[in-house]
C-alpha positions as CSV (number, residue, x, y, z in Angstrom):
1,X,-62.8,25.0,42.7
2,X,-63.1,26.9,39.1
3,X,-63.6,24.6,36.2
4,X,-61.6,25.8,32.8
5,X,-62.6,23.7,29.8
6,X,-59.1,23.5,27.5
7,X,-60.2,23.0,23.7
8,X,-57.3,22.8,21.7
9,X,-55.7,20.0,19.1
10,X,-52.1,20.8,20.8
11,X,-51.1,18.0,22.8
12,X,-48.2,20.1,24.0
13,X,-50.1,23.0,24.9
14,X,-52.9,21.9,26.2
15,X,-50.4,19.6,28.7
16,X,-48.3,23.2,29.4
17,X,-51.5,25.0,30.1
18,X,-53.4,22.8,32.2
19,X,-50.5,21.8,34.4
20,X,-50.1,25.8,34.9
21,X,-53.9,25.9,36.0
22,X,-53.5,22.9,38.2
23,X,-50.8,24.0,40.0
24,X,-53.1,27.3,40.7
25,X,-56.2,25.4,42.2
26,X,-58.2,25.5,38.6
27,X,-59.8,22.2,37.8
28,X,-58.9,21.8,34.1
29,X,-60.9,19.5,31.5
30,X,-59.4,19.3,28.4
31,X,-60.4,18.5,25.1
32,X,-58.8,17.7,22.1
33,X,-60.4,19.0,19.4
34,X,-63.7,21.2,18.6
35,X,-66.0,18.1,18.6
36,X,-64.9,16.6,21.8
37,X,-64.8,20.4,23.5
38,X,-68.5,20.7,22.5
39,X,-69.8,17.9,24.2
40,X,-67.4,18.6,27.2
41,X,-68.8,21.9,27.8
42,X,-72.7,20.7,27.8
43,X,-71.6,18.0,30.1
44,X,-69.1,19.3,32.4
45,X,-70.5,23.1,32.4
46,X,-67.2,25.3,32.8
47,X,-66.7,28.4,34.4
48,X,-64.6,29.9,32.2
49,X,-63.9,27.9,28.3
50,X,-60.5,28.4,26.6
51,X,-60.1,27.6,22.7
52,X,-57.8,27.4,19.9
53,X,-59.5,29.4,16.9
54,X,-58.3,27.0,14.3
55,X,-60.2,23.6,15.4
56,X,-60.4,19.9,14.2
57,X,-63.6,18.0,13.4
58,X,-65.9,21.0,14.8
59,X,-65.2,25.0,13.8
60,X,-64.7,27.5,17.0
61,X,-67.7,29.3,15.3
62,X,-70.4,25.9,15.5
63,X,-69.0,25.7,19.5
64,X,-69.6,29.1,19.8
65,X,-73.1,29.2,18.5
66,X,-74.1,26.0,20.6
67,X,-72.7,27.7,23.7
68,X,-75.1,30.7,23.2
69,X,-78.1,29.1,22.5
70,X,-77.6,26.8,25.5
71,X,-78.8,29.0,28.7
72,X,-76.6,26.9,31.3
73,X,-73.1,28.1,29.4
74,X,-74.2,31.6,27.4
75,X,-72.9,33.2,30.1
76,X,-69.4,31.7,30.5
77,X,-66.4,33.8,29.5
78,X,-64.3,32.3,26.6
79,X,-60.8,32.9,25.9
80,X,-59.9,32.3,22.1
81,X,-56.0,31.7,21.3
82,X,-54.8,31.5,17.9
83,X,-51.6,31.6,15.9
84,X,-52.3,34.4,13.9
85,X,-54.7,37.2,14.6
86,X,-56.0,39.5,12.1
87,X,-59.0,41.5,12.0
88,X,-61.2,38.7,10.0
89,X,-60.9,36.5,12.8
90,X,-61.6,39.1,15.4
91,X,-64.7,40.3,13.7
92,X,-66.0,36.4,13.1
93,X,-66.1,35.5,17.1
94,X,-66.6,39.5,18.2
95,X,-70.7,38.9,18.2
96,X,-70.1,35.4,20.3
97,X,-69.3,37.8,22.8
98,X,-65.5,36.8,23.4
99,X,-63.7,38.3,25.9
100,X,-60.3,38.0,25.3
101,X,-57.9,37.0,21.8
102,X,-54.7,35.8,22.7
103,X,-51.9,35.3,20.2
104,X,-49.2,32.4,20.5
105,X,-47.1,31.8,21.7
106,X,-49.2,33.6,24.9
107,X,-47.5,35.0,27.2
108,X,-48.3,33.4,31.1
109,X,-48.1,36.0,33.1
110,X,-50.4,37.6,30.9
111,X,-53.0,34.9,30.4
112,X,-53.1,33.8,33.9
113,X,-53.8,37.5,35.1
114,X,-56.6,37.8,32.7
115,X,-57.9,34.3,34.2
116,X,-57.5,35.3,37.9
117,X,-59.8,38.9,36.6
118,X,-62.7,36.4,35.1
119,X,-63.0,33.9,37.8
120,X,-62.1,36.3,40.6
121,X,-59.1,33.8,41.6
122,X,-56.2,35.2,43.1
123,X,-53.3,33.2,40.6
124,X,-49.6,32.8,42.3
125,X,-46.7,33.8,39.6
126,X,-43.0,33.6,40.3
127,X,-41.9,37.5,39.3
128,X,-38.7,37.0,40.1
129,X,-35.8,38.7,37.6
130,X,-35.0,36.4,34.5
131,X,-34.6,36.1,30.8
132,X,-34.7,32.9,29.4
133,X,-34.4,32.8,25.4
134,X,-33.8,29.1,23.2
135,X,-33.1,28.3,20.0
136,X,-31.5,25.1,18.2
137,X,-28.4,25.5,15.7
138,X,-26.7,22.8,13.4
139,X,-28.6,20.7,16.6
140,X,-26.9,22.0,19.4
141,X,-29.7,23.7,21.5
142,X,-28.9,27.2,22.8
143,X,-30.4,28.5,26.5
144,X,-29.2,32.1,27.5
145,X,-30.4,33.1,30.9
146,X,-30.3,36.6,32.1
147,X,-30.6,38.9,35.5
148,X,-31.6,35.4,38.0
149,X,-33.9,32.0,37.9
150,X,-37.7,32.1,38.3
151,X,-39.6,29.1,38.5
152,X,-42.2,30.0,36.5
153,X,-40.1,30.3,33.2
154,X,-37.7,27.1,34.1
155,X,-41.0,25.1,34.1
156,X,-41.9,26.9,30.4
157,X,-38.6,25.9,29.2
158,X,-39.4,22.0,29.8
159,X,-42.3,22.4,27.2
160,X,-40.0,24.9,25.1
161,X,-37.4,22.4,24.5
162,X,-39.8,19.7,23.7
163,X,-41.9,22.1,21.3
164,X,-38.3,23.3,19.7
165,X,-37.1,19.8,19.2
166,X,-40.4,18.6,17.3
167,X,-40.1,21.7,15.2
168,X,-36.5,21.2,14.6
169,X,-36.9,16.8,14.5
170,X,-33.6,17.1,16.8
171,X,-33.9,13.7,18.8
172,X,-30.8,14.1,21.0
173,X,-28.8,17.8,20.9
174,X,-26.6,19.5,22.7
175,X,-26.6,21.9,24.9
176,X,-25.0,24.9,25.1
177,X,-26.1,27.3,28.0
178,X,-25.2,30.8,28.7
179,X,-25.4,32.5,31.7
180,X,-24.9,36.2,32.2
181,X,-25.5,38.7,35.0
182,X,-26.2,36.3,37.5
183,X,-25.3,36.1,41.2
184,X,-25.9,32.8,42.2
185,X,-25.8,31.8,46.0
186,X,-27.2,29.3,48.1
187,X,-30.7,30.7,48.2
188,X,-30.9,29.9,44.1
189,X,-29.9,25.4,44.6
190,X,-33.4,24.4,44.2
191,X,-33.7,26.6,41.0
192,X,-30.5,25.4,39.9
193,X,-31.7,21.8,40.4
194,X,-34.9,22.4,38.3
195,X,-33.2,24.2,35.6
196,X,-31.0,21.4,35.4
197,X,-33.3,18.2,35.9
198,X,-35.2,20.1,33.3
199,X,-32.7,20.3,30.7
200,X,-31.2,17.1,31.5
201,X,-35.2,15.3,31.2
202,X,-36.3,17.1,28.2
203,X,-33.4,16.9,25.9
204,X,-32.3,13.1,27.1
205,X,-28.6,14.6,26.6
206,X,-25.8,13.2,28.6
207,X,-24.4,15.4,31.4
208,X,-21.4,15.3,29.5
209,X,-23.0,17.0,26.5
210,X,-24.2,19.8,28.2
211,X,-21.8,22.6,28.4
212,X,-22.5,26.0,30.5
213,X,-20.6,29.0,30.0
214,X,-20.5,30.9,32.8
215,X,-18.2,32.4,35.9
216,X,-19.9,31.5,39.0
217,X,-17.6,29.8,42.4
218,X,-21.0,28.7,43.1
219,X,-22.3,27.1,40.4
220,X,-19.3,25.1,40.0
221,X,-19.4,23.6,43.5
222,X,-22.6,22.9,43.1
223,X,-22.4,20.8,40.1
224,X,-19.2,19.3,41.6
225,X,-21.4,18.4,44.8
226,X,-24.6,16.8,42.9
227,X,-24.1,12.9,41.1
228,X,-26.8,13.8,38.9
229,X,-25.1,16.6,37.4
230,X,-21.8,14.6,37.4
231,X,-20.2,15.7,34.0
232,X,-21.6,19.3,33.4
233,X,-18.5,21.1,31.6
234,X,-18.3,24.4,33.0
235,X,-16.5,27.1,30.9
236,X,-15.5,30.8,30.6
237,X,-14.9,30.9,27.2
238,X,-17.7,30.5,24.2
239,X,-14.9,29.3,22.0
240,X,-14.1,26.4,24.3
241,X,-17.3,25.6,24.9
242,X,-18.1,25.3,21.3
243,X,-14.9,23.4,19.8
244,X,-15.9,20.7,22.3
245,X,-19.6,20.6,21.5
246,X,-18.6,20.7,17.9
247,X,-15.8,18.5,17.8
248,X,-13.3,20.8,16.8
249,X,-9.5,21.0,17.4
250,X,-7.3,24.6,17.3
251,X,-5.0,22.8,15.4
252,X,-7.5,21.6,12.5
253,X,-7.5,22.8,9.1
254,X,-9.8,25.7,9.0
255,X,-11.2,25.4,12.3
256,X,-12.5,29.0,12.4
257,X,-14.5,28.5,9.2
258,X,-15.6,25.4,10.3
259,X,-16.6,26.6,13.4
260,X,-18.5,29.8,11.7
261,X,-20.4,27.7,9.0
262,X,-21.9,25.8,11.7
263,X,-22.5,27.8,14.7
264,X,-22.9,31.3,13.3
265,X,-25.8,30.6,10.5
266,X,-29.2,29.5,11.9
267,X,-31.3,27.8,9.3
268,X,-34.8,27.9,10.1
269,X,-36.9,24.5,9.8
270,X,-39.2,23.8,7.4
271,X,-42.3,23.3,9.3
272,X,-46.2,23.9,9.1
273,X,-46.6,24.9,12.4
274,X,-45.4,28.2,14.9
275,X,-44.2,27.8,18.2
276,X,-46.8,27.9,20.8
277,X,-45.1,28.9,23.9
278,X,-43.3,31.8,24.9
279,X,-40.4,32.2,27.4
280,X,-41.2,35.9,28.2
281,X,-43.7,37.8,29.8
282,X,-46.5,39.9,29.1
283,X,-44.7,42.6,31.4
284,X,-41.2,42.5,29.8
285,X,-42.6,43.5,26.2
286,X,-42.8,47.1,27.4
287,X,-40.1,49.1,28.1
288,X,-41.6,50.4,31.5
289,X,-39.0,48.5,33.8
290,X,-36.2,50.4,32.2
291,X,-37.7,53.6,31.6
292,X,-38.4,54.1,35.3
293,X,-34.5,52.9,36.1
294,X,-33.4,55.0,33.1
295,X,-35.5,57.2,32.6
296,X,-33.1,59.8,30.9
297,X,-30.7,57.2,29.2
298,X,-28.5,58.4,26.5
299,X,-28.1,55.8,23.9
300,X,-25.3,56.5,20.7
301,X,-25.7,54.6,17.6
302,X,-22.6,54.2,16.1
303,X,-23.3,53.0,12.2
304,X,-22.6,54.2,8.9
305,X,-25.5,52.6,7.0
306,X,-28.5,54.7,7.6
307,X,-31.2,52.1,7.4
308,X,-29.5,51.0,10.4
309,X,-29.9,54.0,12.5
310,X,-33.1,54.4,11.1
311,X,-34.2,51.2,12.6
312,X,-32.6,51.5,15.6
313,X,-34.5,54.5,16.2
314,X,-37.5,53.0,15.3
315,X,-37.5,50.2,17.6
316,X,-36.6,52.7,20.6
317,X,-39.3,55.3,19.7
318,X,-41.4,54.1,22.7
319,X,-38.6,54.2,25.2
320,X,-38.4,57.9,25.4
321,X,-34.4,57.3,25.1
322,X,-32.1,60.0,23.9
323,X,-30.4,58.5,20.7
324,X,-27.4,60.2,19.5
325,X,-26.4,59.0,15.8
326,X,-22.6,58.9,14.6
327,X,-21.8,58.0,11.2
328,X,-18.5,56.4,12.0
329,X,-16.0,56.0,14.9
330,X,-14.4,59.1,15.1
331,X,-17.4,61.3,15.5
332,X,-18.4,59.4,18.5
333,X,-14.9,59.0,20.3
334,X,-15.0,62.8,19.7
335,X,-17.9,63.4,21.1
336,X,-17.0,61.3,23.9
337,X,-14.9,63.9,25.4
338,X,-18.1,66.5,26.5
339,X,-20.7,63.2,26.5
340,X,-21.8,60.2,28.6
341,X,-23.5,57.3,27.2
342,X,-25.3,54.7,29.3
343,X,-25.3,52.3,26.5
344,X,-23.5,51.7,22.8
345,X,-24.7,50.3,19.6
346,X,-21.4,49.7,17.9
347,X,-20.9,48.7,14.0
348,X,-17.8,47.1,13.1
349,X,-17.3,47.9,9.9
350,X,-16.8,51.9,9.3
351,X,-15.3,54.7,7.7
352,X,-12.0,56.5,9.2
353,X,-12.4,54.3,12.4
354,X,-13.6,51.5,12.5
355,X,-15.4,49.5,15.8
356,X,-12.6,47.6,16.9
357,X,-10.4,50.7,17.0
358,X,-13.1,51.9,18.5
359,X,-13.4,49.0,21.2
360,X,-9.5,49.7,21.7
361,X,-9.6,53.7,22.4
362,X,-12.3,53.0,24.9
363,X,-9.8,50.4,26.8
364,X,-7.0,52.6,26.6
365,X,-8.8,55.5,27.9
366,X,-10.8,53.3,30.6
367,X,-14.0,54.5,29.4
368,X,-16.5,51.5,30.5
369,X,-20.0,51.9,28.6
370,X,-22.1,48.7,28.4
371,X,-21.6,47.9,24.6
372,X,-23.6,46.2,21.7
373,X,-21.9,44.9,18.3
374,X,-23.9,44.0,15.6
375,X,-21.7,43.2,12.7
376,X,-22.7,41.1,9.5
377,X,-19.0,39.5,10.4
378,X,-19.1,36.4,11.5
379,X,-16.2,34.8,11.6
380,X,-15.7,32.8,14.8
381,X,-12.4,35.2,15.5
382,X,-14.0,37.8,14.8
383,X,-16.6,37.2,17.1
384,X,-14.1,36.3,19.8
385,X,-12.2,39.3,19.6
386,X,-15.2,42.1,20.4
387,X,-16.0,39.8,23.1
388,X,-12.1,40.1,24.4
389,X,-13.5,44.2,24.7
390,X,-15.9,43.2,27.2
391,X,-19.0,43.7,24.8
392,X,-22.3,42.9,26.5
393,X,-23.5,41.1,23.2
394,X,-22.4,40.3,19.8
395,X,-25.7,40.6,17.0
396,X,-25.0,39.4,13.6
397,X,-27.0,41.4,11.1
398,X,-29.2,41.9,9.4
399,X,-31.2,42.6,13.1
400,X,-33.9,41.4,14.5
401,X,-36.1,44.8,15.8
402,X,-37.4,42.4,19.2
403,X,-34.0,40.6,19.7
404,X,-32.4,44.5,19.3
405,X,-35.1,46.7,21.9
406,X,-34.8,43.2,24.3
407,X,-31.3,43.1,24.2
408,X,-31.2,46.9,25.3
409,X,-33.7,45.8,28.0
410,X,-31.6,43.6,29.4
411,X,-28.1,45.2,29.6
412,X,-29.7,48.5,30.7
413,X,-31.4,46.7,33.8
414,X,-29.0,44.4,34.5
415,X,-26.2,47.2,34.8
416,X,-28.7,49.3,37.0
């Protein structure tokens, strides 16, 4: 059995990595801090040392300089992680001979594979299909799950939830999740029962305050069949789903702005410290996936403002896409009588026509494109309404360049 010596002052992290290891056949030793890790390497001689860069009571750089001048651990690989990498900090450990930076949050698919190459260990990873993405909001806690369940990222989201709700000091939220382009079936109930246990454990919310918005036969006879899940509010519609988690009544006095104010602007924490763990993997930061489904796809950009199109263009550079660029509605719903699009980016507000009329001519003429919105409208009716088109997702500006390229990603595989 490999030994992996785990230096870091994260209590979380070092828990979510050396569980991972575990479960792989790695014995882990962890440490937790730079004083502690130094006399843990002399005395339990690692095969393969992992470490934080940024280090309590003893510097990276002191364990480093031990580790080579002792000849029973010069030779053992090390794996530095850090929050923020920059050229300095490359350059300070690059003579220790370090054979890997990693910046958080890592990526596991990513970390482990570079493990397995060092300690010539074959490492087991769930590679099934799935996007997981969380983030809290006026404390309800938002899950969106994409393209199917993998193991692998459920058990991430136990620590992700518990990381988000230190960061955000939310003792009890809600929960909101999201599915989308899922099949569920059978095969997929001991998933389901992880996903949920997990949710249910970490966030110490009451069935009863966790909603799921989704449109699955399955899904609802399986929560209907399970005690533990007794309560679980399944719905088909976001605005349901979020008048109960929020309280709200159609009939109160300015529900919609209510409703807006509270669910549509996220308010960052103020916090000294980055998230450490990452729901995605190494493998879906690339575009290769979709470039060998699509490897042709024609994408329109439908916005008036040009430091939209410019970044849109910037963001899909590396795809190899073809982007076609229309300043307003009516060039592209003319265009769309000699051209085929395999996905839209669609502004709402526009010159001479704008996206909802848009939306509408599409209907009419049963033209079915998978569609984006990005909008810096944000009403909750508003919001409501492009979804009544069938968009595939609703982005409230100013974007995100990672949200916009992973949000492509996803429709364009999911609709392969």
């Amino acid at each position: 059995m490999k030994k992996v010596l785990l230096i870091d002052d994260s209590n979380l992290f070092r828990e979510y990595l050396a569980n991972k290891l575990s479960e792989n056949g790695f014995e882990v030793v962890e440490a937790r801090n730079g004083l502690e890790g130094a006399l843990k390497m002399r005395n339990e001689l690692p095969d393969l040392i992992i470490m934080e860069y940024y280090l309590s009571r003893k510097s990276c750089i002191e364990i480093l300089r031990e580790k080579v001048g002792n000849p029973n651990i010069a030779a053992v690989p090390v794996i530095m992680v850090s929050t923020k990498i920059d050229r300095e900090k490359i350059l300070s450990v690059a003579s220790f001979d370090v054979k890997k930076f990693f910046s958080k949050p890592i990526k596991l698919d990513a970390l482990l594979q570079t493990i397995s190459g060092f300690l010539k260990v074959k490492v087991e990873i769930d590679n099934s299909p799935c996007i997981i993405e969380a983030h809290f909001n006026d404390e309800i806690l938002f899950i969106e799950i994409a393209l199917g369940l993998n193991t692998e990222k459920i058990e991430l989201l136990k620590f992700k939830i518990t990381e988000l709700m230190q960061l955000y000091e939310v003792v009890t939220p809600k929960v909101l999740m999201m599915m989308s382009n899922i099949d569920l079936s059978e095969g997929d109930r001991g998933k389901l029962a992880q996903l949920f246990d997990t949710i249910i454990g970490q966030t110490g919310a009451r069935p009863k305050a966790v909603k799921v918005l989704a449109s699955s036969e399955y899904l609802n006879e399986f929560i209907r069949s399970s005690p533990d899940y007794f309560g679980i509010d399944i719905k088909e519609s976001l605005d349901l789903a979020m008048d109960d988690l929020l309280g709200l009544k159609p009939d109160q006095i300015a529900h919609d702005q209510v409703a807006s104010e509270r669910i549509l602007s996220r308010t960052a924490p103020v916090r000294d410290t980055e998230e450490s763990i990452d729901l995605r993997f190494e493998s879906e930061s690339h575009s290769t996936e979709a470039e060998r489904m699509y490897p042709e796809a024609r994408i329109a950009v439908v916005d008036d403002d040009i430091v939209i199109q410019e970044l849109v263009k910037t963001v899909l550079a590396d795809t190899g896409w073809d982007l076609a660029i229309f300043n307003n509605g009516k060039e592209f719903v003319r265009d769309l009588a000699s051209s085929t699009f395999d996905l839209v980016f669609l502004d709402l507000m526009m010159p001479e026509m704008n996206g909802f009329q848009v939306l509408q001519f599409m209907k009419q003429q049963k033209i079915d494109i998978p569609t984006i919105v990005f909008s810096a409208l944000t009403r909750k009716e508003t919001v409501g309404k492009a979804m009544s088109f069938g968009v595939k997702s609703y982005i409230i500006k100013p974007l995100k360049p990672e949200a916009l390229k992973q949000k492509a990603l996803e429709i364009l595989v999911s609709d392969f």
